[in-house]
N, C-alpha and C positions, 0 to 999 in steps of 0.2 A: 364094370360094364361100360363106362365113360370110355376109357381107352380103347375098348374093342371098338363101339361104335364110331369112334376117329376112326382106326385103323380099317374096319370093314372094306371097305371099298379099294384099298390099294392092299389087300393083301399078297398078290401077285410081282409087289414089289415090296419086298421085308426089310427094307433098312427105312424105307420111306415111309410103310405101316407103324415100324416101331418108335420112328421119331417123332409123329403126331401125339403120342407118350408125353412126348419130355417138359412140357411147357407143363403139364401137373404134375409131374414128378416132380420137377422141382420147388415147387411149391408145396409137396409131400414133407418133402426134406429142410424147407425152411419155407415160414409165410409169406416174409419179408418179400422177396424174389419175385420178381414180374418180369418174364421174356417178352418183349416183345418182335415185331417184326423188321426193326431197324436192326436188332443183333445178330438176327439168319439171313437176312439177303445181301450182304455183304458176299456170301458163303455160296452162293448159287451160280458163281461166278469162279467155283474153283475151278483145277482140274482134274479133283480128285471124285468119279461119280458119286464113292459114297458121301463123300461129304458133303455133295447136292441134293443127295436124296435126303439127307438129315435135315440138313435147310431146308428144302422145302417141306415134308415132313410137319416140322415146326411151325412152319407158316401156314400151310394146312390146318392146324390145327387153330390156329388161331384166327382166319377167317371163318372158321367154321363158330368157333365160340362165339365171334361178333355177329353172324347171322342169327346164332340162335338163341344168346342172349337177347335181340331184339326183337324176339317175338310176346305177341301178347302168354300163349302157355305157358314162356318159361318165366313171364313178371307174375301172373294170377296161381302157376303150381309153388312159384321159391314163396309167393305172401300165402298163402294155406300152411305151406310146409315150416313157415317161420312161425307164426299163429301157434301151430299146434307144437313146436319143441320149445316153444317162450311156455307156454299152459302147461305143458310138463316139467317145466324146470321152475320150483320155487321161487316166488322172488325176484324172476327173471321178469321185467316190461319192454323192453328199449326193441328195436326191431332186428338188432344181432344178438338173437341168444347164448349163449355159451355153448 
């Protein structure tokens, strides 16, 4: 659902939908990995479109994370939603549960 609701709004441009993706993909594929916006705007300046649409895309995606990260909902829903997978998990105290 994450990715769709990036993508929603530029569906009408499908490389630049799909790319708002990539920045949790890859982090699907390894933790470690944090895109940020200094590694796609380089790219916005090609002259390739699709490969502006990706860039930005990506960057999309990632001002969108820093907006909505900083909301009060999404601090009061992740501390409920941590709360309650620490209570279900044995053993578990610390505030990143397993």
């Amino acid at each position: 659902m994450n990715y769709f609701a990036h993508a929603l709004p530029f569906l009408d441009r499908p490389y630049f939908a799909a790319a708002t993706g990539i920045p949790d993909w890859l982090t699907v594929c390894d933790r470690q990995v944090r895109l940020r916006s200094k590694h796609a705007s380089p790219f916005l300046e090609d002259d390739d479109p699709i490969t502006v649409a990706i860039a930005g895309g990506i960057i999309q995606h990632l001002r969108d994370d820093a907006r909505f990260h900083a909301t009060r909902a999404f601090a009061e829903t992740s501390l409920e939603l941590t709360v309650l997978a620490r209570d279900a998990l044995a053993g578990e105290r610390g505030f990143r549960p397993s």
